[in-house]
C-alpha positions, 0 to 999 in steps of 0.5 A: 329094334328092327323095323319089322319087329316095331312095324308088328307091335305097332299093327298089334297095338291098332288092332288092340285099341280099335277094338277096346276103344270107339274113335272121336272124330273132329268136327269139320266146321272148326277154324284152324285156331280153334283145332289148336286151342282144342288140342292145347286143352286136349293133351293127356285128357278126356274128350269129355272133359275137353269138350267141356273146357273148350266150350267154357272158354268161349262162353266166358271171354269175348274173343280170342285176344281177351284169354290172350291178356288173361292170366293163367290164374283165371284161365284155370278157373274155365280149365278146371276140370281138366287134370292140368289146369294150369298146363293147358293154359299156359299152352294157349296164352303162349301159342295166341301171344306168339300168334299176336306177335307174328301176324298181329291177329288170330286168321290162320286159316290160310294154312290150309291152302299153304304148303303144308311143309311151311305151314308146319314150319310156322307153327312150330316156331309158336312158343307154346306149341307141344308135338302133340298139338302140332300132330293133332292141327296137321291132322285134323286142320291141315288134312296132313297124315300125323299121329299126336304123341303126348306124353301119356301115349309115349308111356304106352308106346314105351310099355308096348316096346314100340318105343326104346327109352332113348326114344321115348326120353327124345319124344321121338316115335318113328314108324307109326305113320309109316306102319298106319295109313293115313285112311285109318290115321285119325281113329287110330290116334284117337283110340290110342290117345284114350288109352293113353289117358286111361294108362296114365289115370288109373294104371293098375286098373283091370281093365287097363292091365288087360288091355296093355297085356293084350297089346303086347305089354310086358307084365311087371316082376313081382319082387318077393321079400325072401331074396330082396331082403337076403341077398343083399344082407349077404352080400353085405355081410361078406363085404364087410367080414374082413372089417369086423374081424379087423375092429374085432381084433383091434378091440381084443388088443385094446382091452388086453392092454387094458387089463396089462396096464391095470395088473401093471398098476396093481402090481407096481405099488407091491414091488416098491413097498417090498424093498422098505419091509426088507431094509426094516429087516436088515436093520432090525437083524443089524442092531442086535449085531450091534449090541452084542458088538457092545457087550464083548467090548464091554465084557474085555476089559474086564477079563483083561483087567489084572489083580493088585497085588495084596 
């Protein structure tokens, strides 16, 4: 893909999103630590929803090391009206354990006044640290220029084309804040980011389907039942014409022998009673030879028999 073309479809899908969506901002007054659980709540969610989680989390447990040593089980109980409960609390039991782990407490607000480049580098050794959580502290915590992708909005940015599929399967999206400045990047992410949500919630949704088609998305071919179902049989058919004829041709053979071997069994039993009637034949044609062969014997002598004299 040029970068002209990935730069216009990423300026067509701002201009779509800014004008569909109203922008959520962040509110100033959260710690580094609380943008992180935030965003580890936020990840393929409604703000709504988020906001709710968030909240029920810090009116249930005592502090930040209690939700630590929680287990997830219980920790979906307080997550329980986000779409992945039990992914999302993973992400923070993760992230506050590798927290624990390395500084031995929950402070990392001195990131703010860190190099930027290490504090990234530091975050992103967390276990549970996802490329979108890291884009949204950078962002909203560390006033870095990064636009969050997670996994819904990588689905629309693939749709959209801004993305190719090896891409996407890397979890890579280049071009997005080199296309947006970083004046306009927080209420970009955030409106795409409520695309994203919708596009993965409902997306054969009308409102949904306008909205992608307006930014640019390819409409899906519809697939009639006539060729689908044709084409293939065909094919098939032609492929495997020449082993019919073959099994054809062997089973004619087959049941040709048969019917050789039965009129061959029929037929043997009549050509050895044959030479039987035959010989019965010639010995009844043979004894009255023999009895007339008596008789001129028996009729000789009598003719050669001499008078006495008187």
């Amino acid at each position: 893909m040029s970068t002209k073309n990935r730069g216009d479809r990423i300026q067509l899908l701002h201009k779509v999103v800014s004008k569909h969506f109203t922008p959520v901002a962040a509110p100033e007054d959260r710690s580094v630590l609380e943008h992180l659980i935030y965003a580890c709540c936020l990840e393929d969610a409604k703000y709504e929803a988020t906001d709710e989680a968030f909240h029920r989390l810090q009116e249930s447990y005592f502090d930040w090391n209690e939700i630590r040593v929680t287990t997830v089980s219980e920790l979906c109980e307080a997550l329980h009206n986000l779409p992945s409960p039990s992914a999302a609390a993973l992400r923070i039991k993760k992230n506050l354990q590798s927290l624990f782990e390395t500084r031995y407490s929950f402070e990392i607000d001195d990131m703010v006044k860190m190099n930027q480049g290490k504090a990234v580098q530091e975050l992103e050794k967390l276990s549970g640290m996802t490329k979108f959580v890291l884009g949204y502290v950078t962002q909203n915590a560390l006033g870095g220029h990064s636009i969050p992708v997670s996994g819904s909005i990588m689905r629309v940015l693939l749709a959209t084309e801004v993305v190719s599929e090896a891409e996407a399967a890397k979890g890579l999206a280049p071009g997005l804040e080199r296309t947006v400045s970083k004046s306009k990047g927080a209420s970009f992410a955030s409106c795409l980011h409520q695309l994203g949500v919708m596009f993965a919630t409902t997306p054969g949704g009308k409102q949904v389907k306008a909205i992608m088609k307006e930014a640019g998305a390819a409409e899906p071919k519809k697939k009639t039942k006539a060729p689908v179902a044709k084409t293939p049989a065909a094919k098939s058919s032609a492929a495997k014409s020449p082993a019919k004829k073959v099994a054809a041709s062997k089973a004619t053979t087959k049941k040709k022998a048969a019917v050789t071997k039965a009129k061959a069994a029929k037929r043997a039993p009549a050509k050895k009673a044959a030479p039987k009637k035959t010989a019965t034949k010639k010995a009844a044609a043979k004894k009255p030879a023999k009895k007339a062969a008596a008789k001129s014997t028996k009729a000789t002598p009598k003719k050669m028999s001499k008078r006495k004299p008187r």
